[in-house]
PyMOL Python script that loads the backbone (N, CA, C, O; Angstrom):
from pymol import cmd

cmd.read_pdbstr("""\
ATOM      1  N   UNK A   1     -84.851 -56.350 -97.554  1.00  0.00           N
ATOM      2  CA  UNK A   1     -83.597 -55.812 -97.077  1.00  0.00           C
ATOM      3  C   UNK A   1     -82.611 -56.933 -96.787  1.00  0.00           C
ATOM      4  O   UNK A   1     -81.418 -56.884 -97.086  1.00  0.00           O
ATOM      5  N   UNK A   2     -83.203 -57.925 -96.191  1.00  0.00           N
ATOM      6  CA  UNK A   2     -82.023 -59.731 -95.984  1.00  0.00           C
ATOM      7  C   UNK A   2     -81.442 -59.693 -97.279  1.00  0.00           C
ATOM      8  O   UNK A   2     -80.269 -59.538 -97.616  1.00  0.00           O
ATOM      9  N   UNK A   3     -82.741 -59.906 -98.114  1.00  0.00           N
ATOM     10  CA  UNK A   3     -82.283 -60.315 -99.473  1.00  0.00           C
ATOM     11  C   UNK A   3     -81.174 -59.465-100.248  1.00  0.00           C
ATOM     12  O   UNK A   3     -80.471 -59.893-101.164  1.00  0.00           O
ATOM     13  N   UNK A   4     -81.151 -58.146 -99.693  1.00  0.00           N
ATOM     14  CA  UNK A   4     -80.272 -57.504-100.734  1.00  0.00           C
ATOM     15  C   UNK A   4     -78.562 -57.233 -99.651  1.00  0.00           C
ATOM     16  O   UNK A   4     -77.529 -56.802-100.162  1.00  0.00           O
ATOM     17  N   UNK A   5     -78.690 -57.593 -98.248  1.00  0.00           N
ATOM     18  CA  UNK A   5     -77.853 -57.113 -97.477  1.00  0.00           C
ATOM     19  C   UNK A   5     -77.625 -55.904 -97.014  1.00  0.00           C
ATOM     20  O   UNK A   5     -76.531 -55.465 -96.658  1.00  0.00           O
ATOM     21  N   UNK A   6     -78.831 -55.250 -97.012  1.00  0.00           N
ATOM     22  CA  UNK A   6     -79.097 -53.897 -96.405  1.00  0.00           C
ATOM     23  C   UNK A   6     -79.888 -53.321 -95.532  1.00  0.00           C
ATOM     24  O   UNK A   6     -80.946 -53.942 -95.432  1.00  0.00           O
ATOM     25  N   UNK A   7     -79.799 -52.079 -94.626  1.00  0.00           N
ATOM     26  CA  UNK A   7     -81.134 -52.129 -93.851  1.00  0.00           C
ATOM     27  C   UNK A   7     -81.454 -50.505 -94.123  1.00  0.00           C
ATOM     28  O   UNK A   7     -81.499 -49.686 -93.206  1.00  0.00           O
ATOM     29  N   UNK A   8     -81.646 -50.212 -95.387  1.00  0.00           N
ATOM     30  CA  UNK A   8     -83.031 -48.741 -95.882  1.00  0.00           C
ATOM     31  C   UNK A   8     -83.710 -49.662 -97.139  1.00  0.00           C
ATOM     32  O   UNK A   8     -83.555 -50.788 -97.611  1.00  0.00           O
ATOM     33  N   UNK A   9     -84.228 -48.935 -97.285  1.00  0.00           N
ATOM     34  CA  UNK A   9     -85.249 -49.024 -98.398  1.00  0.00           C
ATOM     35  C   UNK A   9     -84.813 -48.145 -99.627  1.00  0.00           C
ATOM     36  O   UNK A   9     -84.948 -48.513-100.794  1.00  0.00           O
ATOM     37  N   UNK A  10     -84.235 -46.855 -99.207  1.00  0.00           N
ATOM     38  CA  UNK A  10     -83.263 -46.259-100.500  1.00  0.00           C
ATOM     39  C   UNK A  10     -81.855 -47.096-100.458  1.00  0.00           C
ATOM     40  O   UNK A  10     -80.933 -46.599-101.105  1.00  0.00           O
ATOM     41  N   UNK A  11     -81.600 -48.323 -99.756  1.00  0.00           N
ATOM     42  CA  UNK A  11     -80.173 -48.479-100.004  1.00  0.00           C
ATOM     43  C   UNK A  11     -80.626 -50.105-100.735  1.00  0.00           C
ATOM     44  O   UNK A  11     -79.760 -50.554-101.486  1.00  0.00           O
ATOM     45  N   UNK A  12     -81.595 -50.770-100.600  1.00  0.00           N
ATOM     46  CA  UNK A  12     -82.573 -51.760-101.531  1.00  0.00           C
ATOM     47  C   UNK A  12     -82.654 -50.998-102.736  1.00  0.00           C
ATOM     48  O   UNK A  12     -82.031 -51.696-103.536  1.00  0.00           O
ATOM     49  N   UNK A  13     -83.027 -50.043-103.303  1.00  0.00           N
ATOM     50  CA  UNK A  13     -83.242 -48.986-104.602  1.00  0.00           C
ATOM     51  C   UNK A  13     -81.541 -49.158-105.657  1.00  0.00           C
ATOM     52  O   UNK A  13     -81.279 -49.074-106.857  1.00  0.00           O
ATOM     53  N   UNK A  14     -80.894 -49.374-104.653  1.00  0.00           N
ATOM     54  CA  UNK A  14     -79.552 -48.186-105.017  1.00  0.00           C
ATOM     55  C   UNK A  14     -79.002 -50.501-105.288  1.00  0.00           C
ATOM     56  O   UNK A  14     -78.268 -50.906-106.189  1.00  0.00           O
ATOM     57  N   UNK A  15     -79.468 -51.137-104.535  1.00  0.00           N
ATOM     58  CA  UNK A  15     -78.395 -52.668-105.329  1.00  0.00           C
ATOM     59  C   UNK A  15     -79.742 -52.700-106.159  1.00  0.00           C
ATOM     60  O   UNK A  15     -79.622 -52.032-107.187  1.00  0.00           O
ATOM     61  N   UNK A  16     -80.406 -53.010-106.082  1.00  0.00           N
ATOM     62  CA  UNK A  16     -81.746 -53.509-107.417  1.00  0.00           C
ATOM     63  C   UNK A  16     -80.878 -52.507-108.661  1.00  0.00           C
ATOM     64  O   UNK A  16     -80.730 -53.064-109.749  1.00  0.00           O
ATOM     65  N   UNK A  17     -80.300 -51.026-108.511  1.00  0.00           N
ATOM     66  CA  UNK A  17     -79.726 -50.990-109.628  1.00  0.00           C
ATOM     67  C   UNK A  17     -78.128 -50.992-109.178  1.00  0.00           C
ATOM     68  O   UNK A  17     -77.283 -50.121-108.970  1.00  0.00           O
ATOM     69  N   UNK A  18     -78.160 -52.043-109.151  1.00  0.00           N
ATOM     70  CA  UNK A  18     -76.675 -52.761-109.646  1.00  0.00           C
ATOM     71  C   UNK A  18     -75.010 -51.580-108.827  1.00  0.00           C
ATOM     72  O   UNK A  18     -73.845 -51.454-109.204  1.00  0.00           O
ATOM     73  N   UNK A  19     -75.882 -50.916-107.514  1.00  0.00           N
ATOM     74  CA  UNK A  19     -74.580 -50.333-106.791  1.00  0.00           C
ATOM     75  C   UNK A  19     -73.842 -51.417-105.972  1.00  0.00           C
ATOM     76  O   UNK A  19     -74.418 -52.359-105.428  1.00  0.00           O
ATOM     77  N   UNK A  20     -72.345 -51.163-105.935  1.00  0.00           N
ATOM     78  CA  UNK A  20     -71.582 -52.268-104.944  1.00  0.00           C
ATOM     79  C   UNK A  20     -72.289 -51.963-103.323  1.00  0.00           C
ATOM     80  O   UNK A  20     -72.639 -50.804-103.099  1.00  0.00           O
ATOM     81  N   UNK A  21     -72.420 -52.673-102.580  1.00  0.00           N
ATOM     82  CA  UNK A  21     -73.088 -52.630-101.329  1.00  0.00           C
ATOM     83  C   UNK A  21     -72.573 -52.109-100.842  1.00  0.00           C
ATOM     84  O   UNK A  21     -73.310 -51.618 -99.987  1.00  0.00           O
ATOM     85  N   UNK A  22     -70.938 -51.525-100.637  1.00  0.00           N
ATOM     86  CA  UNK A  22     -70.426 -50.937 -99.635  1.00  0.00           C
ATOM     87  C   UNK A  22     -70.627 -49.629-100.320  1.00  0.00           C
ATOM     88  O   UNK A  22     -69.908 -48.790 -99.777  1.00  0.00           O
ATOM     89  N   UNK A  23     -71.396 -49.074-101.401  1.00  0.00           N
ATOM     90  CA  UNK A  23     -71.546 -47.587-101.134  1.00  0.00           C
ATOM     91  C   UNK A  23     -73.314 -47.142-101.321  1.00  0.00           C
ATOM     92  O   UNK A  23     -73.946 -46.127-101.617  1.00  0.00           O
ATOM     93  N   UNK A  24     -73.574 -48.355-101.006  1.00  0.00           N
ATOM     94  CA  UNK A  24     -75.432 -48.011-101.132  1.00  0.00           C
ATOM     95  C   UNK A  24     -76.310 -47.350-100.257  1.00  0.00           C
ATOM     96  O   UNK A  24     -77.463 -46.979-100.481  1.00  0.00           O
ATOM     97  N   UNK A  25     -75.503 -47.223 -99.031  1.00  0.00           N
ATOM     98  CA  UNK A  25     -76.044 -46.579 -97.856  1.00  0.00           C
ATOM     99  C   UNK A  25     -75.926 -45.300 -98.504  1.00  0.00           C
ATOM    100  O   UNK A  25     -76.914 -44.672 -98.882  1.00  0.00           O
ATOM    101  N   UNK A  26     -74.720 -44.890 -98.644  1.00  0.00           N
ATOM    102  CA  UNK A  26     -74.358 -43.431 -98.766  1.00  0.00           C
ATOM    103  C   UNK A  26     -75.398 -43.266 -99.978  1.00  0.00           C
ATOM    104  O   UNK A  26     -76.326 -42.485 -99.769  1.00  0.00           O
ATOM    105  N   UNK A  27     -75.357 -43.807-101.022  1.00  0.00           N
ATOM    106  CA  UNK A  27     -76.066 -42.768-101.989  1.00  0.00           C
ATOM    107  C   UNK A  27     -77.625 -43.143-101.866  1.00  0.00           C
ATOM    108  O   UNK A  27     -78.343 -42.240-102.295  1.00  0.00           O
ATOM    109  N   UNK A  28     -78.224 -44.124-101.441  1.00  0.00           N
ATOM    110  CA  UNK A  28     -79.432 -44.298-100.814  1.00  0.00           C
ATOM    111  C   UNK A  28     -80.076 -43.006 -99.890  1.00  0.00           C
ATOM    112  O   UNK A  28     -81.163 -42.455-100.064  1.00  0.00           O
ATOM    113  N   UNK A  29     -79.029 -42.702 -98.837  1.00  0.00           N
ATOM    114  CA  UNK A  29     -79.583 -42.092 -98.145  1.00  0.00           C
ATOM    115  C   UNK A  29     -79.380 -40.422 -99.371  1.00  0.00           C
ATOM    116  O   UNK A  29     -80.272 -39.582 -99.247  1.00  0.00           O
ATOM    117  N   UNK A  30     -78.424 -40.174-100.243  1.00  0.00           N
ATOM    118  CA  UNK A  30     -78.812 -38.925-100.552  1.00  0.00           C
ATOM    119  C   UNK A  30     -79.627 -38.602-101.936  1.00  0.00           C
ATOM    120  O   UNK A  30     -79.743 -37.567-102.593  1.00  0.00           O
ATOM    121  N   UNK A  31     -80.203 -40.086-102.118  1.00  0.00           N
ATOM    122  CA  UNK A  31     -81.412 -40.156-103.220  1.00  0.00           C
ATOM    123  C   UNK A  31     -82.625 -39.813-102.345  1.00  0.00           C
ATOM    124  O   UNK A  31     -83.353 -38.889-102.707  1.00  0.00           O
ATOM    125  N   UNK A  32     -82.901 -40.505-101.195  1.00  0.00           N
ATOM    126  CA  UNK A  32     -83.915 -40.011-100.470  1.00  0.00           C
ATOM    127  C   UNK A  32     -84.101 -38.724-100.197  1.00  0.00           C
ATOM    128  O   UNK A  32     -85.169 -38.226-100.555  1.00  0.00           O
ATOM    129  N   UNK A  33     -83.124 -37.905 -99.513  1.00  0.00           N
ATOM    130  CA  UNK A  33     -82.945 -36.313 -99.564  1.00  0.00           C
ATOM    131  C   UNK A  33     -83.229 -35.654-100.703  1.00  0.00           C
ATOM    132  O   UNK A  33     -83.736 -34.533-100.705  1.00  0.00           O
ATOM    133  N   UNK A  34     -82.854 -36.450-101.981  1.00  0.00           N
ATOM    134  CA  UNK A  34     -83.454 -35.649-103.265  1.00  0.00           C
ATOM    135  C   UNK A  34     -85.224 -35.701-103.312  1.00  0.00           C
ATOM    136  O   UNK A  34     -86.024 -34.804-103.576  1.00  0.00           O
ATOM    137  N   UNK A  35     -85.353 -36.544-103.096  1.00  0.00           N
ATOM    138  CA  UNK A  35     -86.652 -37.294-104.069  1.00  0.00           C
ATOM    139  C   UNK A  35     -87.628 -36.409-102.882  1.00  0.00           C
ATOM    140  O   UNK A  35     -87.563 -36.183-101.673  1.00  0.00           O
ATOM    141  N   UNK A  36     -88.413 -36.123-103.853  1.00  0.00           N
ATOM    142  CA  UNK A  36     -89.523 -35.168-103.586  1.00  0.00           C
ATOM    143  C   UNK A  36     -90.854 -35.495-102.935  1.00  0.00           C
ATOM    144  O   UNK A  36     -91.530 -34.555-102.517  1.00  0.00           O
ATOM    145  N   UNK A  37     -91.394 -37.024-102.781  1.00  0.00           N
ATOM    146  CA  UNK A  37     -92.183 -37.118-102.439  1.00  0.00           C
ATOM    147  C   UNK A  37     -92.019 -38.688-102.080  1.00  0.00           C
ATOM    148  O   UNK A  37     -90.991 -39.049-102.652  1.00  0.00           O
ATOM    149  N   UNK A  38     -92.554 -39.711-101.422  1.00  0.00           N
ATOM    150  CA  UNK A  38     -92.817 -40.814-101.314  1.00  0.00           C
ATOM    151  C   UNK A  38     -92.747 -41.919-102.520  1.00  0.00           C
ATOM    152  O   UNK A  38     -91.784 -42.666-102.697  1.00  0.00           O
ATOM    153  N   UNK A  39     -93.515 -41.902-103.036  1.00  0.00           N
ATOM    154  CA  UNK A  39     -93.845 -42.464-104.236  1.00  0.00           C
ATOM    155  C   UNK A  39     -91.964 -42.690-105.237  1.00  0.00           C
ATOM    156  O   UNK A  39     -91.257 -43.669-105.474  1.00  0.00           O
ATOM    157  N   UNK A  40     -91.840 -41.061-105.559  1.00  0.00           N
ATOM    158  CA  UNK A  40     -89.970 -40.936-106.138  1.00  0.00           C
ATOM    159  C   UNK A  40     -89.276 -42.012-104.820  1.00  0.00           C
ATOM    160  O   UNK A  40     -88.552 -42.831-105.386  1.00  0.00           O
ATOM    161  N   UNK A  41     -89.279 -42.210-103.546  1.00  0.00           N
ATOM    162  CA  UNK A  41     -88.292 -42.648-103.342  1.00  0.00           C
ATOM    163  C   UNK A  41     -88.551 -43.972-102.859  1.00  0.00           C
ATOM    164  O   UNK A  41     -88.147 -44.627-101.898  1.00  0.00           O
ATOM    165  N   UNK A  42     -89.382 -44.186-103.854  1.00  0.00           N
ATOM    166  CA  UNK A  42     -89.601 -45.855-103.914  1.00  0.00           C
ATOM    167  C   UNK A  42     -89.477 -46.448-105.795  1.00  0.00           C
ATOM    168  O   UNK A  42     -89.784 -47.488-106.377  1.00  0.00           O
ATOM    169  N   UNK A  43     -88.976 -45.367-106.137  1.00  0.00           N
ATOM    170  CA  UNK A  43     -89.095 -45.398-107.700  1.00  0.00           C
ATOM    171  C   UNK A  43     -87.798 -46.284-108.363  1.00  0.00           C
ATOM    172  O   UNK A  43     -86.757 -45.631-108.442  1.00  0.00           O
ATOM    173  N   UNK A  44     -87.754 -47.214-108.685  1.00  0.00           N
ATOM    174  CA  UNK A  44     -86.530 -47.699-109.276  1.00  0.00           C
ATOM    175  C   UNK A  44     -86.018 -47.046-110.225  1.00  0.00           C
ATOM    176  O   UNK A  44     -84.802 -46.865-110.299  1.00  0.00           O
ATOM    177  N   UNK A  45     -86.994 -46.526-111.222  1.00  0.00           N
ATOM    178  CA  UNK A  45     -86.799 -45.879-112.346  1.00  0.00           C
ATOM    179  C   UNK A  45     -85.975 -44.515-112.085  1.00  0.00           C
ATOM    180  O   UNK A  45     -85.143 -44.075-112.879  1.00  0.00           O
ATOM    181  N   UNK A  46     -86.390 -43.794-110.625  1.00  0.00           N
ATOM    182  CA  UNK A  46     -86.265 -42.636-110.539  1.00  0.00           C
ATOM    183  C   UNK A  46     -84.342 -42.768-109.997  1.00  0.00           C
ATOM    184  O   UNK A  46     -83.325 -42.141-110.292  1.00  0.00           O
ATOM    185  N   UNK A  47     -84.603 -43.714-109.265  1.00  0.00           N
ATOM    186  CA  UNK A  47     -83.155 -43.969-108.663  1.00  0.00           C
ATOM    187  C   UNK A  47     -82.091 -44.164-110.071  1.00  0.00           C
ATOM    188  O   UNK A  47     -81.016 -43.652-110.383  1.00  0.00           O
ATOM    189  N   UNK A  48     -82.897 -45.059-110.644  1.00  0.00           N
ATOM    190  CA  UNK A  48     -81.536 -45.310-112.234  1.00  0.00           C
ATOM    191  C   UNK A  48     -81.128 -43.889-113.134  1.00  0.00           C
ATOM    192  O   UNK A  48     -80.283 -43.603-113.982  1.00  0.00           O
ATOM    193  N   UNK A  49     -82.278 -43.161-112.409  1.00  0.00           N
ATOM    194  CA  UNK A  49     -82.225 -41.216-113.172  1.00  0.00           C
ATOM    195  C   UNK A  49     -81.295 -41.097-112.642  1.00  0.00           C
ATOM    196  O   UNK A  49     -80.252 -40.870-113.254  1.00  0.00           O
ATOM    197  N   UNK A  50     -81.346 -41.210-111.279  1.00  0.00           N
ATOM    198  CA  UNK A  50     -80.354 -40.310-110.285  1.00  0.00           C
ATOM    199  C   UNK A  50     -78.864 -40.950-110.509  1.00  0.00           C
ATOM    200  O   UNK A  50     -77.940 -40.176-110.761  1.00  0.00           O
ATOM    201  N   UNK A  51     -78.690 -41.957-110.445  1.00  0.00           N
ATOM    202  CA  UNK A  51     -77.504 -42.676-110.479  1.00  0.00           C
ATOM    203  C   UNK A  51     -76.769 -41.798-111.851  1.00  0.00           C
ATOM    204  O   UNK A  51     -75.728 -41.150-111.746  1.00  0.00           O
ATOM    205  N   UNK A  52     -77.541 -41.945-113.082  1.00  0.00           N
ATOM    206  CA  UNK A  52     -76.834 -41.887-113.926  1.00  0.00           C
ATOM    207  C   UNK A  52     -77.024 -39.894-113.889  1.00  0.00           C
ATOM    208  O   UNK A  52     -76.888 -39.284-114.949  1.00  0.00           O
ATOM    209  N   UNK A  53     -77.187 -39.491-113.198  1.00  0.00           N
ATOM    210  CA  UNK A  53     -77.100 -37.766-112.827  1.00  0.00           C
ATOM    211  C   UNK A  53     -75.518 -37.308-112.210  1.00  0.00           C
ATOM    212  O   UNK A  53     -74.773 -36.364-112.471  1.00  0.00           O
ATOM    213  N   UNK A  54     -75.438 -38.296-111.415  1.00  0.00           N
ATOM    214  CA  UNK A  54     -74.497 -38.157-110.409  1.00  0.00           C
ATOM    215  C   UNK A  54     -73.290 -37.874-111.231  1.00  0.00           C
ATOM    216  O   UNK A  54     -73.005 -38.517-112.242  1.00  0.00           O
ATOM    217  N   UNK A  55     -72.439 -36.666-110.649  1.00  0.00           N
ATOM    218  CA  UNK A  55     -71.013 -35.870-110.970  1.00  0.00           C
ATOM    219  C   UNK A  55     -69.455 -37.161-110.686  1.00  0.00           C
ATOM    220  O   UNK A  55     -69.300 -38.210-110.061  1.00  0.00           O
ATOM    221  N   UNK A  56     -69.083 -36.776-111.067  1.00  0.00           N
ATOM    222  CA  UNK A  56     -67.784 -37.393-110.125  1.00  0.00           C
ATOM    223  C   UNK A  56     -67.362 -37.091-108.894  1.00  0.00           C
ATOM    224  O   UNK A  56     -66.791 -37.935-108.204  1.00  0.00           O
ATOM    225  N   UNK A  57     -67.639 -35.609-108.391  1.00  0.00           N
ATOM    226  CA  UNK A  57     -67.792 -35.348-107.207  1.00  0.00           C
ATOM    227  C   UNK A  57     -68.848 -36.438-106.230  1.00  0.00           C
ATOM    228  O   UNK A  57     -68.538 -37.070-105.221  1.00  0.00           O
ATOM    229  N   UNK A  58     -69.906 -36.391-106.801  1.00  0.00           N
ATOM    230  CA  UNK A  58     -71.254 -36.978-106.004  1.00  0.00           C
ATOM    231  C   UNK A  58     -70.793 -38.593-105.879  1.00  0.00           C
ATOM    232  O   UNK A  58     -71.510 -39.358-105.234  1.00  0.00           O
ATOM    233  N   UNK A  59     -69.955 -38.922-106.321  1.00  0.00           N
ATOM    234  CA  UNK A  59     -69.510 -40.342-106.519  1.00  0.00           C
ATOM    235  C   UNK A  59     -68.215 -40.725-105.719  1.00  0.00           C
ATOM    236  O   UNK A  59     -67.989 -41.879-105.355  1.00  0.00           O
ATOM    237  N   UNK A  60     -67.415 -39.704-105.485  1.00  0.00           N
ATOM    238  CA  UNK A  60     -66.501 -39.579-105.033  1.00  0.00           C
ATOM    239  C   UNK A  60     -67.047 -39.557-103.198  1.00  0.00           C
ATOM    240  O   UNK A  60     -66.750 -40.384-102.335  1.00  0.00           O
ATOM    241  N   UNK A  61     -67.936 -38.278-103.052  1.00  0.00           N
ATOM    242  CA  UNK A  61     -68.156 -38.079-101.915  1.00  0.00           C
ATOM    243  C   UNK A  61     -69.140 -39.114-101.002  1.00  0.00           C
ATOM    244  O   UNK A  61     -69.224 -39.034 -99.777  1.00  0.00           O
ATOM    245  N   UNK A  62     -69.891 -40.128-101.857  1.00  0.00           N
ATOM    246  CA  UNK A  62     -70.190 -41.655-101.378  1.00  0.00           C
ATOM    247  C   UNK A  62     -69.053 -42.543-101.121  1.00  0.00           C
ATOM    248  O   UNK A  62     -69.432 -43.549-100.522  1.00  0.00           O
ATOM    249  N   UNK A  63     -68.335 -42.536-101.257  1.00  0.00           N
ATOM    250  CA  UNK A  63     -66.715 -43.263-101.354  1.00  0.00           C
ATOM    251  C   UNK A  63     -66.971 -42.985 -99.594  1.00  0.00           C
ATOM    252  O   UNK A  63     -67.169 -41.923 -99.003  1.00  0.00           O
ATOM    253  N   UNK A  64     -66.856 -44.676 -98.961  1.00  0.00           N
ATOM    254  CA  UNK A  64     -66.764 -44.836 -97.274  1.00  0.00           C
ATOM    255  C   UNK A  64     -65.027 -44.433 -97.126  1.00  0.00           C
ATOM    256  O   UNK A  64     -64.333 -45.056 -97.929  1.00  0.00           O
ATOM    257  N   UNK A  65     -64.442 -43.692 -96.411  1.00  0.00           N
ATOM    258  CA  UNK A  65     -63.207 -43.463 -95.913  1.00  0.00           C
ATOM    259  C   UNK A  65     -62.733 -45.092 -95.310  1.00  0.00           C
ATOM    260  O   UNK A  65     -63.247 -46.142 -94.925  1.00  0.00           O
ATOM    261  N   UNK A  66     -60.792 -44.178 -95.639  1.00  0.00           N
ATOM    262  CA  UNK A  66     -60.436 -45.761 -95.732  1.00  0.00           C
ATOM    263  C   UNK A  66     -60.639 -46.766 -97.041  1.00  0.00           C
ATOM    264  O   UNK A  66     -59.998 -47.794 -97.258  1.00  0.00           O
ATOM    265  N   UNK A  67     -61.768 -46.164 -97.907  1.00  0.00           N
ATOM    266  CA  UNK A  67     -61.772 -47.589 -99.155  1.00  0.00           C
ATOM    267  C   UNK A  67     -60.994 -47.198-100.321  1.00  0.00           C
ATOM    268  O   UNK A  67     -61.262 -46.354-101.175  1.00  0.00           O
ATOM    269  N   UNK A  68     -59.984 -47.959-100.207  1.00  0.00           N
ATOM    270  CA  UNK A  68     -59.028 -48.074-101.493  1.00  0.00           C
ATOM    271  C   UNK A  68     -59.567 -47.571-103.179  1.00  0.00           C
ATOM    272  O   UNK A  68     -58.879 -47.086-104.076  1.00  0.00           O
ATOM    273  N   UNK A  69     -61.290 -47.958-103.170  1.00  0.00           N
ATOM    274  CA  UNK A  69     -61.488 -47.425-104.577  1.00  0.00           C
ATOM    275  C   UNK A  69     -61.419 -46.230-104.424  1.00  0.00           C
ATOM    276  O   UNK A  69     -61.311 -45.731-103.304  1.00  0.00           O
ATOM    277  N   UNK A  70     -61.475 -45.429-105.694  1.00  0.00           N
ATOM    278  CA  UNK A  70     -61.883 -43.754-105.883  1.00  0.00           C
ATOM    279  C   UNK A  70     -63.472 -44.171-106.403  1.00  0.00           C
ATOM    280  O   UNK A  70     -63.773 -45.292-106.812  1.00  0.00           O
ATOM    281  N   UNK A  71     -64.384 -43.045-106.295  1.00  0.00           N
ATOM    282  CA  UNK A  71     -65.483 -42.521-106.823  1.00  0.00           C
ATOM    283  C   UNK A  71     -65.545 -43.426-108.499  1.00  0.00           C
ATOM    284  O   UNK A  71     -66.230 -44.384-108.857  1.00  0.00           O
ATOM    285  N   UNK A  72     -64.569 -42.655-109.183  1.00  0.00           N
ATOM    286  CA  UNK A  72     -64.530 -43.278-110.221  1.00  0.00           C
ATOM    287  C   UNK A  72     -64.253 -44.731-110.615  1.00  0.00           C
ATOM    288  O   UNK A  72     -64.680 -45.262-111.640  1.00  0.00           O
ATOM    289  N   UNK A  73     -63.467 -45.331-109.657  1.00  0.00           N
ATOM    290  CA  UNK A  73     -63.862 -46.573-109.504  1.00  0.00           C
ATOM    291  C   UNK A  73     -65.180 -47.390-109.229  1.00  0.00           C
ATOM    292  O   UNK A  73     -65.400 -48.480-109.758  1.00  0.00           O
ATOM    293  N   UNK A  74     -65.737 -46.981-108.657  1.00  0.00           N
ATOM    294  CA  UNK A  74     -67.009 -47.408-107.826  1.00  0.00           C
ATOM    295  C   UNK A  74     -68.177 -47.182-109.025  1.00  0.00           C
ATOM    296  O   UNK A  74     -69.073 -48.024-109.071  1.00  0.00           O
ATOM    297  N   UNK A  75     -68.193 -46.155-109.921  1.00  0.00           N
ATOM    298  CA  UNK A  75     -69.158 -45.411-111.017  1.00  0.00           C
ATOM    299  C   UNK A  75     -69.134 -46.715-111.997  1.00  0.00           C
ATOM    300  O   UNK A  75     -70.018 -47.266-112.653  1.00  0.00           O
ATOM    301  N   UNK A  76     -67.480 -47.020-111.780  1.00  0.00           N
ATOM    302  CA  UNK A  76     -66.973 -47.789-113.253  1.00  0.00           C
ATOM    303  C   UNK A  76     -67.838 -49.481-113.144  1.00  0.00           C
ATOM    304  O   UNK A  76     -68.753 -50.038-113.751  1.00  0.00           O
ATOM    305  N   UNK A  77     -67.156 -49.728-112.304  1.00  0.00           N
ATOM    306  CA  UNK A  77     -67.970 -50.980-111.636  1.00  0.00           C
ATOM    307  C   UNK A  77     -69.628 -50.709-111.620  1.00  0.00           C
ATOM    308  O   UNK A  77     -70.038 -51.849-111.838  1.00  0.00           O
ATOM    309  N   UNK A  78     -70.798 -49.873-111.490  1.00  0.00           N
ATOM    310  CA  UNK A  78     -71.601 -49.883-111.301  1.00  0.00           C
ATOM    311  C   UNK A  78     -72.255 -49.596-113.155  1.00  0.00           C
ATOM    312  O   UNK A  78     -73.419 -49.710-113.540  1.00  0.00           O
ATOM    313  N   UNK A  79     -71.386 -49.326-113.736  1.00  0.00           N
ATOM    314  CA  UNK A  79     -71.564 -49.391-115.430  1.00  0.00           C
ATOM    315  C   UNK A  79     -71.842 -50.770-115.581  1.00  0.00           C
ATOM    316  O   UNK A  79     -72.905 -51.362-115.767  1.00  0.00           O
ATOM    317  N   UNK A  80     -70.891 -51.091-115.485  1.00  0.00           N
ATOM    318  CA  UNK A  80     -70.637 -52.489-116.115  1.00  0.00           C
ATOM    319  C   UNK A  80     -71.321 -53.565-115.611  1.00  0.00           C
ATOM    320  O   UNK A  80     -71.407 -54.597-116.277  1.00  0.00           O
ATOM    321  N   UNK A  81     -71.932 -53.444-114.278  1.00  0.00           N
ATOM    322  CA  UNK A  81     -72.690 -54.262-113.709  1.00  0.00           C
ATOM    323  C   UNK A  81     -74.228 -54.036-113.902  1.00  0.00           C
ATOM    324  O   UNK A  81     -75.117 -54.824-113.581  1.00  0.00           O
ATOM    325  N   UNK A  82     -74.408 -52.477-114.648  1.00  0.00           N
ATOM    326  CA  UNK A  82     -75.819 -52.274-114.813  1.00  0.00           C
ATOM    327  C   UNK A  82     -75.764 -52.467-115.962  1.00  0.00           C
ATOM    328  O   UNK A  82     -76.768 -52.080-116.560  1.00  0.00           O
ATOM    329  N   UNK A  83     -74.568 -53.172-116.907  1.00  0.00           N
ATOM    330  CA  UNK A  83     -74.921 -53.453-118.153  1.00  0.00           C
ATOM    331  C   UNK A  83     -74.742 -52.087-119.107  1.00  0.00           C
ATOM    332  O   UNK A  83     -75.158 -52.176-120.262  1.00  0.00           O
ATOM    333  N   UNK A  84     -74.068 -50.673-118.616  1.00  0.00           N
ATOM    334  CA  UNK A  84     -73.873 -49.895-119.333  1.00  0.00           C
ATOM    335  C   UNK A  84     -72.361 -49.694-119.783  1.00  0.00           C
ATOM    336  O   UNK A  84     -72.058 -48.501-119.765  1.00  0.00           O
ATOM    337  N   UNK A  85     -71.333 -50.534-120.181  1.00  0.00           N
ATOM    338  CA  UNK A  85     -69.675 -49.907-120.123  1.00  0.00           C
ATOM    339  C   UNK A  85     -69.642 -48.979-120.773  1.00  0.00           C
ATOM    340  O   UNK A  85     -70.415 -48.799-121.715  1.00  0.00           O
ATOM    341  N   UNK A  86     -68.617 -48.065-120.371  1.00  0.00           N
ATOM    342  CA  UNK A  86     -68.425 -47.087-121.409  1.00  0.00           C
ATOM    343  C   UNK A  86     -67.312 -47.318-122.257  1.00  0.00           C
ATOM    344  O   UNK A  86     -67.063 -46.537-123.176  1.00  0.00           O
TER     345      UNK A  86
END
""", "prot")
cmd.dss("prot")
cmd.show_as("cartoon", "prot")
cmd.util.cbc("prot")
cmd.orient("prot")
């Protein structure tokens, strides 16, 4: 958690795949709420499912108030940093 600048274990999941830190809490904590069992929410693999699941809504509504990006900003940046641009 030092290492990544975070303090969950779904918000460690959510930078290992390549989210900006200021929205890893938020979608950390609602990958955990998804994930079905222990094991899923320690899953990197399962988290890179989820990421790339997520609506524009679901992206939007991780967006911390107050932050100048939109949702779609934040998605865009997390493409390109996981090596996917569109």
């Amino acid at each position: 958690m030092i290492y990544h600048g975070v303090n969950t274990e779904p918000a460690v999941l959510m930078r290992i795949n390549s989210i900006p830190r200021s929205i890893v809490t938020n979608l950390g904590d609602r990958f955990a709420l998804i994930s079905e069992n222990e094991e899923e929410k320690r899953s990197v693999r399962k988290a890179r499912t989820f990421l790339k699941s997520l609506s524009e809504n679901d992206w939007r509504e991780a967006v911390p108030k107050g932050t100048k990006m939109t949702g779609g900003d934040y998605r865009e940046v997390w493409l390109r940093l996981a090596g996917d641009v569109v």
